[in-house]
Structure formats: structure tokens, C-alpha cells
N, C-alpha and C positions, 0 to 999 in steps of 0.2 A: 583373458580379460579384454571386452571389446574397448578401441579407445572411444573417446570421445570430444568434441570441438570444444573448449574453453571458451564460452564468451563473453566480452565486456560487460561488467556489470552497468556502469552507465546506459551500452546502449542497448542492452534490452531494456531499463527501466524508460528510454525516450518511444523506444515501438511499442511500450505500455499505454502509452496517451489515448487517452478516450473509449481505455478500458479498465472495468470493475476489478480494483484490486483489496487487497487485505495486509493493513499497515498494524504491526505490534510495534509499539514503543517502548522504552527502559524504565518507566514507571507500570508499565505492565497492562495497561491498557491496549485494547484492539479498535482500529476504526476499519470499516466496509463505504467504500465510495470509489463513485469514481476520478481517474487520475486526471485532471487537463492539463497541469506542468508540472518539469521538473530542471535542476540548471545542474550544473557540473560538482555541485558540494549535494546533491540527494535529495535539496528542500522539495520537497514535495506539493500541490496542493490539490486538491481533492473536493471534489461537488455531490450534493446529493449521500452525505455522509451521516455512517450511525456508527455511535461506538455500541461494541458491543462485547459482552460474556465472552469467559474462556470456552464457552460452548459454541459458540455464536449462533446460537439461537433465542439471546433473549437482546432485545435491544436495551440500550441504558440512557441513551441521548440521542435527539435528531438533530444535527447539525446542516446547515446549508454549504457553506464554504470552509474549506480546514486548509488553515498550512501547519505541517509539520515541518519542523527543521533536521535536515539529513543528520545531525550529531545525535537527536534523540530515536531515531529506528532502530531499531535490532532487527528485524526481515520485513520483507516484501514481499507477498504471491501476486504474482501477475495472472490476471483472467481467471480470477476469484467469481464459481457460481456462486451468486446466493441463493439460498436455498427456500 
């Protein structure tokens, strides 16, 4: 089993800055935007943002600016194409 490097989850989500990621929340919805801050509790916020399908292929909302709060994420893809 090769090993491999553990890394902070914070600080990959701060080298994510000012790239397109993919936010699922605990009420089950997905938002696609991209990331411009983030602080030490995960709050997120996000520009140029669509919630979208669990396909994401269909959009449901265009939003301008989103903050999520770190309590409500369940993951995060970093350097999310959109498709």
C-alpha cells in the first residue's frame, strides 16, 4: 500500500481561493461557484454561483454571491470543471 501525505484540510480549502469549486450542503442541495474566501470555522463564500441537480447538469438557481456557513457543508471538491 503506497503511503501518502495527509493534508490539512483548512489549507487546501485557502489554496482553493479563486478556484471553481463544488459545495454540497446537509439539506442536500449543491452549489458550483467560484471560492473568493474562506476563515478558520469553513464559512465559505462563493461568486458567480448556481445551485445545481444531483446531476449537475441542470441548473436551479443563479446566484451572485453565496456565503455558506462551515456547520452546514458536508464536502468540498476543489478545482471543480464545469462541464
Amino acid at each position: 500500500m503506497a503511503s501518502q501525505k495527509l493534508e490539512n484540510p483548512l489549507r487546501v480549502l485557502r489554496s482553493a481561493v479563486n478556484k471553481d469549486v463544488l459545495v454540497k450542503v446537509k439539506d442536500g442541495n449543491s452549489f458550483l461557484g467560484r471560492l473568493i474566501f474562506t476563515d478558520s470555522t469553513m464559512n465559505i463564500v462563493m461568486v458567480d454561483t448556481d445551485e445545481v441537480t444531483d446531476d449537475l447538469n441542470t441548473p436551479l438557481a443563479r446566484y451572485g454571491t453565496v456565503l455558506i456557513r462551515g456547520s452546514q457543508i458536508l464536502y468540498i471538491v476543489v478545482d471543480y470543471k464545469r462541464s
